[in-house]
N, C-alpha and C positions, 0 to 999 in steps of 0.2 A: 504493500500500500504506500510507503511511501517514497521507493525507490519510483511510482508513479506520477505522484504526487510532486519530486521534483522535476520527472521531467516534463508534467504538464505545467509547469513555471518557468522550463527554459524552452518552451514551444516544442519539443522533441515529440512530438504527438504519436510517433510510429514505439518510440518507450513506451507513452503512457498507455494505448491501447496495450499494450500486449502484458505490460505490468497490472493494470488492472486488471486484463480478463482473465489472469492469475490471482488475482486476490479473490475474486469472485470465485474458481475452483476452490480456494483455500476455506475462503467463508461460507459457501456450500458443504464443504465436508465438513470442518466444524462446527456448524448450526450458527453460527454468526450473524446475526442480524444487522445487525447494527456496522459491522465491515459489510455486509452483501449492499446494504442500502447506498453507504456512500460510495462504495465502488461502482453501483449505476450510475449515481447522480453522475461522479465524477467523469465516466463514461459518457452521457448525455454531453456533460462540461464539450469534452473532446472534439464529440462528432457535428457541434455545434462549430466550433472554430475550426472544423474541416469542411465547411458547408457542406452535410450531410444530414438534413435536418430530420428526414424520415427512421436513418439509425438511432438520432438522440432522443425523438419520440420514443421507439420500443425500450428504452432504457428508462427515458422518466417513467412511463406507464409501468415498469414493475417497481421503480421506486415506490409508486406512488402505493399499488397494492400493499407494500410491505409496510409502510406507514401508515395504512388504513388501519393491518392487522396490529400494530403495535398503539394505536391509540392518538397520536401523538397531533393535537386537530393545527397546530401553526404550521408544521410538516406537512401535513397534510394540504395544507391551502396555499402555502407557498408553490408545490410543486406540481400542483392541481394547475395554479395559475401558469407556471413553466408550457407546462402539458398543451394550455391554450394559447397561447402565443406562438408555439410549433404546430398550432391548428391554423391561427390565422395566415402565419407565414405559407400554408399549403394552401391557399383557399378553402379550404375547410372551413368555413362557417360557423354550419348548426354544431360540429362536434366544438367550436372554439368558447363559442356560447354554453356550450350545457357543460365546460371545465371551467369556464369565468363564473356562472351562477356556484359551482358546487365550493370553487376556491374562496366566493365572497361568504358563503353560509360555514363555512367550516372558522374563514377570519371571525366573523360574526361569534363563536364557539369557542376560539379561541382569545379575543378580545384585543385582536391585532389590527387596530384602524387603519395601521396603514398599510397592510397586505387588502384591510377590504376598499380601499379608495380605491389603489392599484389596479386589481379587478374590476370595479367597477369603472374607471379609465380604461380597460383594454377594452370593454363589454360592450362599452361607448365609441372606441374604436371600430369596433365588428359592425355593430349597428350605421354606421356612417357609410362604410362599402358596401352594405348594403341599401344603401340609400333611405333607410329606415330612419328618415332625419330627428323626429318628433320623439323617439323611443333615445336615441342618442343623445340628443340636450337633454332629459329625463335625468338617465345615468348621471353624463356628466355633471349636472347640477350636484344630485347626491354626494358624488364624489368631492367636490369643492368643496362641500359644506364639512364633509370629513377636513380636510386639507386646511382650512380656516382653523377648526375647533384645536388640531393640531401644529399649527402657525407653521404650515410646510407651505413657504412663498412659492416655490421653485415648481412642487407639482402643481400651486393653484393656476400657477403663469401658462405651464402644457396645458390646462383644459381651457382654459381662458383661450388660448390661442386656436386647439381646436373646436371649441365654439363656435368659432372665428371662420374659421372653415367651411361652418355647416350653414352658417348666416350666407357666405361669399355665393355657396351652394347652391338654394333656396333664392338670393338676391335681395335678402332685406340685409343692405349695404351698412344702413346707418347702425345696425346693431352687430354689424360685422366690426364697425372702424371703435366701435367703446368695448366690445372685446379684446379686439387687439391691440388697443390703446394701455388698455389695464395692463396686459399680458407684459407690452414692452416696458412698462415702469417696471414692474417684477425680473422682468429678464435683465434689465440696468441692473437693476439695485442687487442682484445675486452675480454682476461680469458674467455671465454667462453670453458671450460675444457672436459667438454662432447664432444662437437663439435671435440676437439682435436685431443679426443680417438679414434672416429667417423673415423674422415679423416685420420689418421694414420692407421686405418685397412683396410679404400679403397684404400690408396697409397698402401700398402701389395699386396691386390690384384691385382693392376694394374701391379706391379712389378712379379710378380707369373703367371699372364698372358703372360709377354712377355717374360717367362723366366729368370729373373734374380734371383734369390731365393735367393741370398747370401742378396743384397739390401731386399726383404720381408722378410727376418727374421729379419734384425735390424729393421725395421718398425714395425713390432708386435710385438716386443718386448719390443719397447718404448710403444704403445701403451698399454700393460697388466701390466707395469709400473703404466702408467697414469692410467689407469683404475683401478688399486687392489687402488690407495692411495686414492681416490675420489669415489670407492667404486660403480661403475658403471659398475652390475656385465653382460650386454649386450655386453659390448666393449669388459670385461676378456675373456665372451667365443666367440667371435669371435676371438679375439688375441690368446686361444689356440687353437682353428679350423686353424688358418692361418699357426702357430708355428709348428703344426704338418705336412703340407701340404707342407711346407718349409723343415725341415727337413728330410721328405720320397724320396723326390726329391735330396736332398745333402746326401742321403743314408747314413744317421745317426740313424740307426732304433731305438737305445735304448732311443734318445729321443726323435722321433716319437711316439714311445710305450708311452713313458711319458706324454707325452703333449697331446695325444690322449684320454689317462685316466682320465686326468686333465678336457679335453674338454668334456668328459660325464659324471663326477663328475659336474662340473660349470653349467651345461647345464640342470641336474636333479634338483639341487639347485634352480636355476632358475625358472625353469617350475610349483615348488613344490610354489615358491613363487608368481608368477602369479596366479595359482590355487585359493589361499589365495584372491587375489585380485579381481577374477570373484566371487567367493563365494561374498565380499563386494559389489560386483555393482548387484549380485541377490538378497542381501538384501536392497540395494536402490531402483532397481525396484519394490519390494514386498513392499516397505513402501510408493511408488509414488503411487503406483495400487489401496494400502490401502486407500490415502488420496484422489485418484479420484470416489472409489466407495463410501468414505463417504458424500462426495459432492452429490455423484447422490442419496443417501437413503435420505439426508438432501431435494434434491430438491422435491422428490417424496412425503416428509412428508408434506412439506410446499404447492404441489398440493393438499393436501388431507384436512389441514386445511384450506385449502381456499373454495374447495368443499365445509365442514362442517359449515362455517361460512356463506356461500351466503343461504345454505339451511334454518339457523335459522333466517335468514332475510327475507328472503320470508314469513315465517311463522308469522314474526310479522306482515308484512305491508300487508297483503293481505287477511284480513280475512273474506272475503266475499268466498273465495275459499279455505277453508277448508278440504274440502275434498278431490278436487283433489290436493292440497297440501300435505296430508296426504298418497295422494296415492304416492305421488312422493318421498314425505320423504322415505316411504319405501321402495319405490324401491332404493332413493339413499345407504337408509342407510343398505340395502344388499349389495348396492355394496361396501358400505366402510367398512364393516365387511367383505366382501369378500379379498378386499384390504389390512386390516388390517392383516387377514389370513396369505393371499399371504406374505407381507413384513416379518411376523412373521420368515414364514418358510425358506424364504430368509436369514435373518438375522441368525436363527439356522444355516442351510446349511453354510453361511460365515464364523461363529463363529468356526463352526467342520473341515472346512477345513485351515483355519487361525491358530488354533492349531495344527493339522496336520501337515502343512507347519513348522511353528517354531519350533515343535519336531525332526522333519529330518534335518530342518537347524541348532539346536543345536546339532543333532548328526554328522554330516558331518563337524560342524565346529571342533568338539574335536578331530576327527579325522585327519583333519589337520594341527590343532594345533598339535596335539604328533607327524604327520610326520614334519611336518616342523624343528619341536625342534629339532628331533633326527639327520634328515638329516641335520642339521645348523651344530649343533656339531661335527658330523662327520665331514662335508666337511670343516668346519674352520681346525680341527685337522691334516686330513689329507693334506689340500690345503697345511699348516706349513710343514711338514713333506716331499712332492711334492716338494717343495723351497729349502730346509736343502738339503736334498739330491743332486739337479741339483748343488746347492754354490760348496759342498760337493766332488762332480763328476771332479768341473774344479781346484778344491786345492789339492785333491789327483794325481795330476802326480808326477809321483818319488814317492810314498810311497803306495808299494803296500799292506801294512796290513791296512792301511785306506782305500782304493780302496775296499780290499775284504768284509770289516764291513760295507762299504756304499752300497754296492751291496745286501749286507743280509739284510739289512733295506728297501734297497727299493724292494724288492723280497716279505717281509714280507709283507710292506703299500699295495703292489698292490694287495696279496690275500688276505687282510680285504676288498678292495675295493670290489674286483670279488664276496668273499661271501656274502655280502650285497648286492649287483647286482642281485646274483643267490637269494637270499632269496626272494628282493620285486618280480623277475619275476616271480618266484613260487606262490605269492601266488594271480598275476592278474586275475581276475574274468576272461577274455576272456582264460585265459587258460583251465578253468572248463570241458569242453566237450574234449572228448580220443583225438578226430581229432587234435584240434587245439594243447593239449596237446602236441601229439608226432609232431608234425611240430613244437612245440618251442624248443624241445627236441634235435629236430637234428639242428634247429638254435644254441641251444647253444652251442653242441656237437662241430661243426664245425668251431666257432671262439674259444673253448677252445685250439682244437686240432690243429688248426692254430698256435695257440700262443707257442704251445709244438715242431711245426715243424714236425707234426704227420698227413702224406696222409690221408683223410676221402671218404667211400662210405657209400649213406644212402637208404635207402628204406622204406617206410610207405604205409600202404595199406590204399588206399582210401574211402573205404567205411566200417568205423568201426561206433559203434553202438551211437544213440543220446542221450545220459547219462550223469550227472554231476558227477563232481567227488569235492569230500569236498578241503579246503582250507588247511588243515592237514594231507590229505593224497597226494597231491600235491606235498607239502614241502619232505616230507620224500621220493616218488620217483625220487627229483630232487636232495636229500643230495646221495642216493643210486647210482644214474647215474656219479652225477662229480668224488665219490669215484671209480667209475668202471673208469671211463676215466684217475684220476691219476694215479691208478693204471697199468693203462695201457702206460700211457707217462713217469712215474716215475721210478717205479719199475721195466717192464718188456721191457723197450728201445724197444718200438713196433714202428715202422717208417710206419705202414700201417694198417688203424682200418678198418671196416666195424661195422654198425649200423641198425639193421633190425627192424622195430616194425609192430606188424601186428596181427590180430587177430586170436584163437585158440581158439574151444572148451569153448566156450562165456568166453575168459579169453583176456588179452591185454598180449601178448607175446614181450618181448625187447632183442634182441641177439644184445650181443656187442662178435667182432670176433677180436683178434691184430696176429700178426705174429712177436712178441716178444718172452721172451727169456722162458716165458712156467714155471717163477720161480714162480706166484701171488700163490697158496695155500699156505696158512700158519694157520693151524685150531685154532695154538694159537693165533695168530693177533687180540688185542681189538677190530680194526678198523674191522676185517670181521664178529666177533661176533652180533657188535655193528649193519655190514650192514643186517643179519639175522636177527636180533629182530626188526629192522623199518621196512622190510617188513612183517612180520608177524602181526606187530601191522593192518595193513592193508588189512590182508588177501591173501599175497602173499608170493613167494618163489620162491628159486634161487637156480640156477645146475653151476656149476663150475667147467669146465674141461681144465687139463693145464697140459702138458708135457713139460721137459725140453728140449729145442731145435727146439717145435711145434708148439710153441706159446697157446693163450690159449683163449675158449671161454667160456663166461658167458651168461644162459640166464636167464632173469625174467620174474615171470607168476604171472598176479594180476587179480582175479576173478573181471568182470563189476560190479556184485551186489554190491562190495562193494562202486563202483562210484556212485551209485545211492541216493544221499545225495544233505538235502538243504547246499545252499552257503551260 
């Protein structure tokens, strides 16, 4: 137990599993209750921090039986309540609800107010996802009024704030913004910082609900304060989701744009960093899994020497029966060379797929490690840059050659942003197949040409052929296309594209049409050179027709054979 014990404090989770379900043998044969108890709980503990929530369930559930059986009604309600929180986490519901009522009746028994707030806080939570709104502020009333009697500011402040929640839900604004007005004096007054940032993005949106925008933008904006200095990058991107949502509404587009780009910078940042984090809890579950199947090869050895041991016994003490002894031995001992076998091949098969798994888990993880790095970098660099700029924006009134040089910096940050945008899109595996291809194609097309103030119509023919296409020839159709689209929003002031992709003579055909000014051939232009040799490398080619005054169409013809490539 507590060779377990320490090593579930130094994280060694693959010890403490296999230390405990040793203590549980041990407290099993001795009638030990009280070791079998905690060595589930602790068990639970484990498979909890191995994201494993359905193993930590069958451990509290016989916790909890033995606790029943022993009397013990705050043990018992404490891990009643456990029990339904690994309900709620499954969506499990109704089972989370009838361990929150039995946890609160047993605190009730026990005279543990604050295990029955608790409960009646989570019960108030279940009630919420199910949208059983009325039944939820119920609870959570009761429970506050516990949380008062026992002057716990900190829990009053969480139900205060999910109140808060249920009012934003529902749309009665005004008793949304005095709950979570309360909630934030409580979160101040305990530093609880997160909390702060938290409730200062809900008041946002309570205030954006009812219309007041001018109020939600100083809210989120305190908030993305709080949040950059504490470094709580959940809050930042919701305070720029709010910022920009604020701002489109007081029709300030440039810093809607801004704060927009911010919000899916912050957002990918994020997401790249969770990634990182599910990768770690797949390797805690592979190292739980590891230390539950060595338990079972460990138990299976120790049937087999037990088997081997009663068999040499029989053969001393019974030698009157020799021979059918002898016939037994052999029989058994085919079967433990049968066993033996068996285990062998087990154990190979383990060993082959255990390497397997580590080799793709060390390749998966270098891979995002280099995204994460790259992406950190950027998005520090630019998130700097995002800020300079906005200071920038409100110190240049009256001075318009800083005004025009802060416009050119931020013109410049936002297409590093875009072509690193368009680069990772390019090279998503769901893109690989034409279909999906040309449908991201005219997604991008469409918020490029948004952004230029440029009308779009698109066409894709639905049943083009089921072929991959490599991760490099990808890129270079999608460097190809945004060059056709600036050039058509840049150079030839085209206020209306058309975008056609569709299939021809087993080739993928892309007509981009503008009704600009008909000026794009230029046969010395690097950039059109440059767009002839990417398709070529490819196996494709491009017609470019363009009159002054006619505007001008370009189409590209990329043979499938050459999409027919591993990813």
């Amino acid at each position: 137990m507590h060779k377990g014990e320490q090593a579930f404090e130094q994280k060694n989770y693959t010890a403490a599993i296999m230390a405990f379900m040793q203590s549980v043998d041990h407290a099993k044969k001795s009638r030990d209750t009280l070791t079998l108890i905690n060595s589930y709980n602790y068990l639970g503990s484990v498979y909890i921090m191995a994201d494993q929530p359905r193993e930590a369930l069958d451990y509290y559930l016989l916790s909890l039986s033995l606790h029943k059986q022993q009397g013990n009604y705050k043990s018992i309600a404490e891990t009643a309540k456990q029990v339904a929180v690994l309900y709620t986490s499954a969506n499990e519901y109704d089972a989370a609800i009838q361990y929150y009522k039995e946890a609160q009746q047993y605190a009730i028994l026990a005279k543990s107010s604050n295990i029955e707030a608790g409960s009646l806080g989570g019960l108030g939570m279940v009630y919420e996802k199910q949208q059983k709104y009325d039944m939820a502020l119920s609870v959570y009333r009761r429970a506050i009024r516990i949380y008062e009697t026992n002057n716990d500011v900190l829990g009053k402040a969480v139900l205060l704030s999910a109140m808060g929640n249920v009012y934003n839900h529902t749309g009665y604004f005004n008793l949304a913004e005095q709950n979570y007005k309360e909630a934030l004096g409580y979160f101040n007054e305990s530093d609880e910082r997160k909390k702060v940032a938290e409730t200062l993005n809900d008041l946002g949106e309570t205030f954006a609900g009812a219309g007041d925008y001018n109020e939600s933008l100083k809210l989120h904006k305190q908030a993305y304060l709080d949040a950059v200095e504490i470094k709580y990058d959940e809050a930042v991107v919701d305070a720029c989701k709010g910022l920009s949502k604020a701002y489109d509404h007081l029709e300030e587009y440039e810093n809607t744009i801004l704060y927009q780009k911010l919000y899916e910078q912050k957002r990918d940042s994020l997401e790249a960093r969770l990634a990182l984090q599910e990768n770690a809890k797949a390797q805690m579950r592979y190292e739980t899994q590891k230390a539950k199947s060595q338990m079972e090869i460990m138990a299976l050895t120790e049937k087999i020497n037990k088997l081997e041991a009663g068999n040499q016994s029989a053969l001393l003490n019974d030698k009157y029966s020799l021979i059918a002894i002898s016939g037994g031995f052999a029989v058994m001992s085919s079967f433990l060379i049968f066993m033996w076998f068996q285990k062998a091949r087990l154990k190979k098969k383990y060993k082959k797929q255990l390497a397997r798994m580590a080799s793709q888990r060390r390749k998966q993880n270098e891979k995002l490690t280099h995204v994460k790095e790259l992406y950190t970098h950027l998005d520090n660099r630019l998130g700097e840059v995002y800020y300079l700029n906005d200071e920038l924006s409100r110190k240049a009134v009256g001075a318009p050659s800083i005004r025009v040089s802060n416009e050119a910096l931020h013109n410049a940050t936002v297409k590093i942003h875009e072509d690193i945008s368009d680069l990772v899109w390019a090279l998503e595996k769901e893109n690989a197949s034409p279909q999906n291809l040309a449908n991201g194609m005219c997604d991008f097309a469409s918020g490029y040409l948004k952004n230029h103030h440029v009308e779009s119509v698109f066409s894709v023919d639905p049943d083009m052929p089921s072929v991959k296409m490599s991760g490099s020839a990808r890129k270079e159709l999608a460097i190809v296309l945004k060059e056709c689209l600036n050039a058509i929003a840049v150079k030839a002031k085209a206020n209306k594209v058309f975008l056609g992709i569709t299939t021809k003579d087993d080739k993928m055909q892309i007509t981009v049409r503008d009704n600009g000014s008909g000026n794009y051939v230029d046969y010395s232009d690097g950039k059109l050179k440059s767009l002839y040799k990417r398709l070529k490398n490819i196996g494709g080619e491009t017609f470019v027709e363009s009159l002054p005054g006619w505007g001008t169409t370009i189409t590209i013809s990329t043979p499938f054979e050459s999409f027919d490539e591993e990813i």
